[in-house]
C-alpha positions as CSV (number, residue, x, y, z in Angstrom):
1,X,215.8,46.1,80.8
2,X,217.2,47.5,77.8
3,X,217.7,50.6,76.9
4,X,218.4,52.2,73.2
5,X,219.0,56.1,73.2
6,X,218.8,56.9,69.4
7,X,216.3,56.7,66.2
8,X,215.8,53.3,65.0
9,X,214.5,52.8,61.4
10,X,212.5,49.7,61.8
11,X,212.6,48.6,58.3
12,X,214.6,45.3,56.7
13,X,217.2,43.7,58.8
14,X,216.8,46.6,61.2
15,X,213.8,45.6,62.2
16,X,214.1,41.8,62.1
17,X,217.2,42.7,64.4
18,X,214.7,44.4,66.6
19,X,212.5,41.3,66.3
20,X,215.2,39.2,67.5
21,X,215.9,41.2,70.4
22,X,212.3,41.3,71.5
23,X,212.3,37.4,71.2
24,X,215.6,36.2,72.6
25,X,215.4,38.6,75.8
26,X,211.8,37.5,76.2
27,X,210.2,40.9,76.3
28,X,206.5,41.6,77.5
29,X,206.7,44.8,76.6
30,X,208.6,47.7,75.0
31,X,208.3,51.7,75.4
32,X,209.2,54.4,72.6
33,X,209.4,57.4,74.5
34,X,208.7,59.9,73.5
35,X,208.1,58.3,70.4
36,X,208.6,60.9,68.2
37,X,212.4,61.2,68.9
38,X,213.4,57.3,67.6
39,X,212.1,57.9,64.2
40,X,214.5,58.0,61.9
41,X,216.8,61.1,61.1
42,X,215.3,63.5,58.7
43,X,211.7,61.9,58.5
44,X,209.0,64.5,59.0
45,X,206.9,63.9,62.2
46,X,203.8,65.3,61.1
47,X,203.8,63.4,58.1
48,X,201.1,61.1,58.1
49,X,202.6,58.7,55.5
50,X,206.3,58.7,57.1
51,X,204.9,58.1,60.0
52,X,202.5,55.5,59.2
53,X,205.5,54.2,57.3
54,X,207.8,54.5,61.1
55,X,204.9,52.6,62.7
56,X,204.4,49.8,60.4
57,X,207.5,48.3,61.6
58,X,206.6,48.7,65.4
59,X,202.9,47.4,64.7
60,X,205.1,44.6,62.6
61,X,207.3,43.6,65.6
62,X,204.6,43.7,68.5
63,X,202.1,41.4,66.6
64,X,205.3,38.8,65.7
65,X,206.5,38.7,68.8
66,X,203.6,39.0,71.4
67,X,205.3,42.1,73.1
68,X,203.2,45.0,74.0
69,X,204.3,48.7,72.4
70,X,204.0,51.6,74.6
71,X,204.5,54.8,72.4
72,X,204.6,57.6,74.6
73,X,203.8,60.9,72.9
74,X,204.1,64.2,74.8
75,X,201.1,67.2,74.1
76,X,202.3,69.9,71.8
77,X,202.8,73.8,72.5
78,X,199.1,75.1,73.4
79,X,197.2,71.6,74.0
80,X,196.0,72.5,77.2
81,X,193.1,74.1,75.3
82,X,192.9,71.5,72.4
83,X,190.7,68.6,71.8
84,X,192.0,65.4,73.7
85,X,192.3,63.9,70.3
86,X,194.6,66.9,69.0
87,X,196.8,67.5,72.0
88,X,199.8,65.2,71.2
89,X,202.6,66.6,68.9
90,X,203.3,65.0,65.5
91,X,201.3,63.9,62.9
92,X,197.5,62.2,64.2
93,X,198.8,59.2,62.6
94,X,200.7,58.1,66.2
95,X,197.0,58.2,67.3
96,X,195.2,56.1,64.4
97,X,197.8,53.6,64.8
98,X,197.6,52.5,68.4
99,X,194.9,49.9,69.7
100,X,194.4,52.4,72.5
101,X,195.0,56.4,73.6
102,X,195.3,57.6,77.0
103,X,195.8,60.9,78.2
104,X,197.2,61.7,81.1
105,X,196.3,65.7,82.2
106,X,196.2,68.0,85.5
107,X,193.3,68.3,87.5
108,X,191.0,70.5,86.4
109,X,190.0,72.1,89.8
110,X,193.9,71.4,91.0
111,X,194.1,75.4,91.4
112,X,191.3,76.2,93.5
113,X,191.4,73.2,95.5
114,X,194.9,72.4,96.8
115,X,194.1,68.6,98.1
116,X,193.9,68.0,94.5
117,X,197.4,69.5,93.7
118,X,199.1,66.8,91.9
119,X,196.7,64.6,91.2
120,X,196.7,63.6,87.4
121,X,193.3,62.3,86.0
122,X,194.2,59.4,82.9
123,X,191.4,59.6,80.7
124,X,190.9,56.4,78.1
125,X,190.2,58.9,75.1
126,X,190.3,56.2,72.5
127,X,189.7,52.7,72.2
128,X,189.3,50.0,69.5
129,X,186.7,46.9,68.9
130,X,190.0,45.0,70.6
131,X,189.9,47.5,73.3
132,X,186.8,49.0,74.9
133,X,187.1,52.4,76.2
134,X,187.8,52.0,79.9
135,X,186.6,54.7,82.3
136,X,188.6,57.7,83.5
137,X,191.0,57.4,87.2
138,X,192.9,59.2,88.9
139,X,196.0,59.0,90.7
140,X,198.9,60.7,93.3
141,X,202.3,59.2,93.2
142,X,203.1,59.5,97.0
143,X,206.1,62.4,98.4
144,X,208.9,61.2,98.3
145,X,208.0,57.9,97.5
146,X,206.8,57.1,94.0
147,X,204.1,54.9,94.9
148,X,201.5,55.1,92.5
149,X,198.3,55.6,94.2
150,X,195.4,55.3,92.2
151,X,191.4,56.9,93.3
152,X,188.2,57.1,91.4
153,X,187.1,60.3,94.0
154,X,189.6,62.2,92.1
155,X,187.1,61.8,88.8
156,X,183.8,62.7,89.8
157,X,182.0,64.6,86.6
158,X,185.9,65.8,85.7
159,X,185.9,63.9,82.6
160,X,183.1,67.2,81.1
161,X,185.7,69.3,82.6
162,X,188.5,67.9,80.6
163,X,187.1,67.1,77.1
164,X,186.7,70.9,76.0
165,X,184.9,71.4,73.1
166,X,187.6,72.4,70.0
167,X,189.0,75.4,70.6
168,X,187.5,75.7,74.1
169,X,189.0,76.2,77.5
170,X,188.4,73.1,80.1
């Protein structure tokens, strides 16, 4: 485990530096999160072609050294009533880029119904010929514990619930 607290401008030796690391410590995987917050200083988030250019160097070092990119982006100010496609902040060029989406969200009947109080539903909200679209779960870390315990009763017909029309309310 590594961990690197500030922006990284994947570009040039930067980013072949980044490769290297990736390779030598013989990642599986690596998470940007949030994302948004490792670009480099004074590039506009909601950009689409700074962006796309950020992302070019992460798409660039997960396909040259076989290690999976998690880019964790958080929902902006008011999503709760946006489209799932339109809830993250930043430019909906994080979301064209990745393979696959998922979005993690409350309940919806979490406040009438208290059993379901902290159960989050992940819903697979987009997928790519590489990666079919996977059907929604969800899940209940256990108190106290942070055991991740995942159940399909949680889901039944929520997935209407959550996809609100744009503009809607779920």
């Amino acid at each position: 485990l590594e961990v690197i607290e500030k922006p990284i401008d994947l570009r040039g030796e930067n980013l072949e530096a980044f490769k290297r690391k990736l390779t030598k410590g013989k990642f599986k995987m690596s998470a940007f999160d949030p994302v948004l917050t490792y670009m480099p200083a004074g590039a506009n988030v909601n950009d689409p072609a700074a962006v796309n250019h950020y992302l070019s160097g992460i798409r660039r070092a997960a396909m040259e050294t076989n290690c999976a990119i998690v880019a964790v982006r958080h929902f902006r100010k008011g999503a709760k009533f946006s489209e799932l496609n339109e809830m993250g902040s930043g430019s909906m060029q994080f979301r064209d880029t990745c393979r696959s989406q998922l979005v993690i969200v409350d309940h919806p009947d979490a406040e009438e119904q208290k059993h379901l109080q902290g159960v989050k539903i992940v819903l697979h909200a987009k997928g790519s010929m590489l990666v079919e679209k996977q059907p929604a779960f969800g899940y209940r870390l256990g108190l106290h514990t942070g055991i991740f315990r995942p159940n399909h009763e949680y889901v039944a017909g929520v997935e209407q619930q959550i996809k609100p029309a744009k503009g809607g309310k779920p």
